[in-house]
N, C-alpha and C positions, 0 to 999 in steps of 0.2 A: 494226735489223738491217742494213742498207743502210750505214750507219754501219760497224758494225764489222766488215763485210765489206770495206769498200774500206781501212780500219785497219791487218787483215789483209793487204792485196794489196800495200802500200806497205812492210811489216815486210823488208826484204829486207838481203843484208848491204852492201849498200853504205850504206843507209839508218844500219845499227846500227853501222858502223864510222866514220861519218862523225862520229854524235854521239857516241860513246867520243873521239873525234879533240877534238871541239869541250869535252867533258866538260875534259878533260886542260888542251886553252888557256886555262879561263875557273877554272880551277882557279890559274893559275898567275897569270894576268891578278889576278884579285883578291888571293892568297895576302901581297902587299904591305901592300895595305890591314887586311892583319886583324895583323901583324907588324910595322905599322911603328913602333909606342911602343917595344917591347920590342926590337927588333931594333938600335934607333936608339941607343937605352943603352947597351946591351951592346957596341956600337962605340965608349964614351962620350960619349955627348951625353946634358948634365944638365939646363939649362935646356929650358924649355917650348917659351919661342919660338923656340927654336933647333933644338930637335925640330921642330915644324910647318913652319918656314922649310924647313932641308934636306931633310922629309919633301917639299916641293910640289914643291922640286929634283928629287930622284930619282922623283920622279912621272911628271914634267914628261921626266925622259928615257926611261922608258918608253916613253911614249904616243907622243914624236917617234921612238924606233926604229921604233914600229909605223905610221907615216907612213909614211919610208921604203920600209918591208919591204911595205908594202901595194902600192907601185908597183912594187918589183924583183919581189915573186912575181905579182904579176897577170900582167902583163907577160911572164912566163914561162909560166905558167899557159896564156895562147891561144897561147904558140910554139911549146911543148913538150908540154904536156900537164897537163892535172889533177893525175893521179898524181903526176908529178915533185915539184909544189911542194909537194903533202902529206908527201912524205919527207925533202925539202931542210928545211922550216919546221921539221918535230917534231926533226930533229937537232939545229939550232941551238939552239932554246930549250930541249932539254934541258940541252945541257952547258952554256947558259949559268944555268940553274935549280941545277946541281950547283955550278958554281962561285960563284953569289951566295951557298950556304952559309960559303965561304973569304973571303967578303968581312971586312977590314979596318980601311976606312975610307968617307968619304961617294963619294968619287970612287969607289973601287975598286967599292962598291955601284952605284952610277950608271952604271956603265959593264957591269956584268954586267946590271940591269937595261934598258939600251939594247940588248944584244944579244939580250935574252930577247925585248923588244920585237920588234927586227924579226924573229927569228924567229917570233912568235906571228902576227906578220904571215899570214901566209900559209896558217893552216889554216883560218880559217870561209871565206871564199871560195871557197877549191877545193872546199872539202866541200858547200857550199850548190848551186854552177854546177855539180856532179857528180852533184848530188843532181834539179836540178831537171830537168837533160838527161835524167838516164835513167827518168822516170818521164811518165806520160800526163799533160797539160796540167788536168784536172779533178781529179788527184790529187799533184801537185806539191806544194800549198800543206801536204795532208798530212805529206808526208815531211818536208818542210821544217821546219814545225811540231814533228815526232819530234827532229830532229836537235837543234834549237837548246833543247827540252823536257831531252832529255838532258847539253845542256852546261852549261843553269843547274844544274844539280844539282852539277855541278861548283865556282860560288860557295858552295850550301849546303856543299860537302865543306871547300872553301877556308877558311869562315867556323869553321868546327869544329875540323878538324885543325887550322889556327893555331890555336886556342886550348888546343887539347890537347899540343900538343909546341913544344919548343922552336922557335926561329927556324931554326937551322940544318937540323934533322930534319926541320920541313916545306917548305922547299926542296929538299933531297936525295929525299924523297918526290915530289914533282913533277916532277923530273929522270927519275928511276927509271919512271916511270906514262910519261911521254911513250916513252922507249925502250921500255919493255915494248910498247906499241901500236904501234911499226912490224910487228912481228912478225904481225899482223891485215891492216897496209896489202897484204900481199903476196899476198890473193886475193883486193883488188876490182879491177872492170876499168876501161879508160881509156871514158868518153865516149863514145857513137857520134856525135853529134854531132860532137864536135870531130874524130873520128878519121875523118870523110868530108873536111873541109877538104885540099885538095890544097895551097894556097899558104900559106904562114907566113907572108910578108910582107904577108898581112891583117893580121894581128894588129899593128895601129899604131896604141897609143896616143895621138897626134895627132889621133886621129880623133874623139876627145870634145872636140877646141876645136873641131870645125865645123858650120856648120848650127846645130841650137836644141839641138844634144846637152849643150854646156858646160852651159848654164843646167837644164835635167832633171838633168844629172851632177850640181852643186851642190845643186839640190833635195832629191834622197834623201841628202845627203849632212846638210844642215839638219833634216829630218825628224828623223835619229836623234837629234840633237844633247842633247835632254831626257834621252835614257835614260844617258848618260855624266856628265851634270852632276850626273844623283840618286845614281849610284853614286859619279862621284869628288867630289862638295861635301856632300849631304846627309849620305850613307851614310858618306862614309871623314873626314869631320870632325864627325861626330857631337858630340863631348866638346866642344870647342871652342863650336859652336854653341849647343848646350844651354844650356854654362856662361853665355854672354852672355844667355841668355833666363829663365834665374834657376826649369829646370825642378828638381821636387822628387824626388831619389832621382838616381843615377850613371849616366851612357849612356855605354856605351862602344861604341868603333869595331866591335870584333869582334862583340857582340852585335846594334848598328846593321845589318852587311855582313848576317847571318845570317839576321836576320827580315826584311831588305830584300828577300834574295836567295831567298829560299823565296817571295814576293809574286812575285818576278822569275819565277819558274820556273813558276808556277800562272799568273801573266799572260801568259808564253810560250806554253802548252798553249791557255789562252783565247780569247787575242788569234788562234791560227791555224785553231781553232775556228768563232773568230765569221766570220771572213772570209771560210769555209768556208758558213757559212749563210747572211750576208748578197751572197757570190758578188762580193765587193768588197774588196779591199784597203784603199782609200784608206776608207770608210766608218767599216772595222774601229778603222782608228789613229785617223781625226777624234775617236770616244768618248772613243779613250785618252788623247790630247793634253789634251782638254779637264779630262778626269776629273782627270788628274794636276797640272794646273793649279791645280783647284780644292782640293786635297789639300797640295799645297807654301804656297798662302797660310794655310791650316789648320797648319801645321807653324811657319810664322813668327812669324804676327799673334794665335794665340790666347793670355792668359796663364793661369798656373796649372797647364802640363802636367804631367804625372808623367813618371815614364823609362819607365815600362811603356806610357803615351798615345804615348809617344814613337814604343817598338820596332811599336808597334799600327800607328802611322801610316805606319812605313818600310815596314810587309808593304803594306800597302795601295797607299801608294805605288808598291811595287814591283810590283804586279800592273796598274796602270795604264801603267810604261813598259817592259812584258813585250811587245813587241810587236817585236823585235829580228827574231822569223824573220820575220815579216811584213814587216820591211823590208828587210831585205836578199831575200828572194823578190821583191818588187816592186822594186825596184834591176836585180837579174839579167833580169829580162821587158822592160826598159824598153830594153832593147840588143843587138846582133845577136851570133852567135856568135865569128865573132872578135872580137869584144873586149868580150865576155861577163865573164870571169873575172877581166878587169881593173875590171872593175866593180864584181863581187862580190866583190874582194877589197878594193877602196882604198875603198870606200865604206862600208864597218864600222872601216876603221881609220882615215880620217879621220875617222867619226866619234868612235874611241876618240880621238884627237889632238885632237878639239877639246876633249876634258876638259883640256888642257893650257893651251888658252886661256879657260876657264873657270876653271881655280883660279887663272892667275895676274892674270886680272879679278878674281877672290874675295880675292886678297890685295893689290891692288892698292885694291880699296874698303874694303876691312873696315881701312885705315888714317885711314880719313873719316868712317867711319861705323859701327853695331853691326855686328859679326857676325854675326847675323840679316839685317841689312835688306841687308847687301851680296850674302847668299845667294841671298836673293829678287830683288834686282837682277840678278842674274847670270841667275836660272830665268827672271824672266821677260822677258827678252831671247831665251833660249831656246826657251821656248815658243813665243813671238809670233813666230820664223824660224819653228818647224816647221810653225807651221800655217797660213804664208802659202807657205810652200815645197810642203803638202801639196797644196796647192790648185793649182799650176801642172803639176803631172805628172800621167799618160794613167794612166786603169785599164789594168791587163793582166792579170787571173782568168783571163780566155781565150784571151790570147794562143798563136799559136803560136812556138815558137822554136828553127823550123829558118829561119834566115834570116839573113843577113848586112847586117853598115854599108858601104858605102862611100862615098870623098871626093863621086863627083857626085852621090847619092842617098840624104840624111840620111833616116833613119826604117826602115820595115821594106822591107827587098828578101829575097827568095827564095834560097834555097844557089843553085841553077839561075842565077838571072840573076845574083847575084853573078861567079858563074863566067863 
């Protein structure tokens, strides 16, 4: 009862508008991955390899917009405010969602793709640092939990519409959902947190090279790094994989994204759950890291799979690197308000960005070696960062976070003494 009483107390709309916000980016984040065989055609590319080649291209620029766009909206995010970047990000990646349907060619794609990138930049950060500020420090993880719960649902919608409508239509569809939801952003309010800040010239990003903050920043930054590699290597090169492992019956990408990402979204509810009852962050993901470890050499090394062992393994999979609110909540706690949002924002999108350096290791080995074992070479590089990365960052469950960074005193300072 106690349980869904505090459930209740967290249901608020900034809570419900944040994850509608997040639903929409991870709708549009994925909507590639489920589109990219047929879309690729259709702009004529016939060969195989020439499809996956260009596909990891336009992947690849993606992921680096959203690099980018993670440092320009953060960054704005403690100068200006929460609000702002949530309306700036959802315009851009709309109209650039609308006009990736009028795409062309590989370029013309690539480059509506980079813009969609750094626009998408900048909606789970504001919504998480917006999310976490306006709720009690013993009910944060909840909300958190809701919002990023709500977004993966957004993959499952991604993984289906692609498959149900053409390439153009579900793009324009995603375009359309982002504008419709400004329409919601215009009765949540800014932050009280951030909206006590008197100096904006706190907000200086420079402030994460100094002191032990760099090395924590890079930490959560490593931590994520697993859940981008299963979505953009397991999950969106499915076929490819498969086919070198000699499984029995057809996998395909869209079905791969689908059952991955319904794993994703039950892992997300779980993972903020457990964290919830173990009263620990770091504990929460150590399960998941490992679990998912042991799950990806199961995907590589056993023979005789079917496509349905397959799609079984990706749900599974996916509910072990479901653990996205958790990290980015533990990311946001680990840093003082002004430069909170920069935190929360570039540290989900460099970890989206490091999928970029991960497929292009992925096709960089799988020219040495099977396609399988370069997979696995990739993951577990992967893992083996997050879980020594895990291990060097502060629990914060309880943290409080009205408090500010500055140059002479890295770690927690008070609004008050900041000032």
């Amino acid at each position: 009862m106690n349980f869904l009483r505090d459930l209740r107390s967290v249901l608020n709309l900034t809570v419900l508008v944040a994850g509608l916000g997040y639903f929409v980016d991870l709708f549009d984040i994925t909507l590639f991955g489920v589109v990219r065989v047929a879309s690729l055609k259709d702009i004529g590319l016939t060969d195989p390899s020439e499809i996956l080649g260009k596909g990891i291209l336009i992947y690849n620029a993606q992921m680096v917009g959203m690099m980018i766009g993670g440092l320009f909206w953060g960054t704005l995010a403690d100068k200006r405010g929460r609000l702002s970047v949530m309306f700036g990000s959802i315009l851009l990646y709309s109209f650039a969602n609308i006009a990736n349907a009028f795409a062309w060619d590989v370029t013309s794609y690539a480059v509506c793709r980079f813009l969609g990138g750094v626009g998408l930049a900048g909606e789970l950060g504001a919504a998480i640092t917006l999310v976490a500020e306006s709720l009690p420090k013993e009910k944060r993880g909840l909300g958190t939990t809701i919002v990023a719960t709500l977004g993966m649902l957004g993959i499952v919608a991604a993984a289906f519409i692609g498959q149900q409508m053409t390439w153009k239509v579900a793009y324009l569809t995603g375009g359309v959902m982002g504008l419709a939801l400004l329409f919601a952003r215009f009765k949540v309010s800014e932050s009280e947190l951030f909206s006590k800040k008197t100096d904006p010239s706190r907000a200086n990003p420079l402030l994460l090279l100094q002191g032990g903050r760099f090395l924590k920043y890079i930490s959560c930054i490593l931590i994520g790094v697993p859940i981008y590699f299963t979505t953009g290597i397991l999950f969106t090169f499915a076929p490819e994989l498969t086919a070198g492992l000699n499984v029995q019956g057809t996998v395909t990408a869209g079905n791969a994204i689908l059952y991955g990402s319904i794993g994703l979204t039950l892992g997300d509810l779980l993972a903020g759950l457990f964290s919830q009852l173990l009263k620990s962050r770091k504990r929460a993901v150590m399960v998941n890291l490992l679990a998912g470890f042991g799950l990806m050499l199961v995907y590589g090394l056993v023979p005789g799979l079917t496509s349905t062992a397959v799609y079984v393994l990706s749900f599974l999979i996916g509910i072990t690197v479901g653990y996205w609110a958790v990290l980015v909540t533990m990311a946001a706690e680990q840093f003082g308000t002004n430069i909170r949002a920069t935190v929360a924002t570039t540290v989900p999108n460099f970890v989206r960005g490091s999928a970029a350096m991960a497929a292009s290791g992925f096709a960089f080995l799988k020219g040495h070696m099977s396609v399988a074992h370069a997979a696995l070479a990739v993951g577990s590089i992967c893992f083996g960062l997050a879980l020594v990365a895990l291990l060097r960052i502060e629990e914060t469950f309880h943290r409080d976070l009205d408090y500010e960074e500055t140059a002479e005193a890295p770690g927690v300072v008070s609004v008050d003494q900041a000032r």
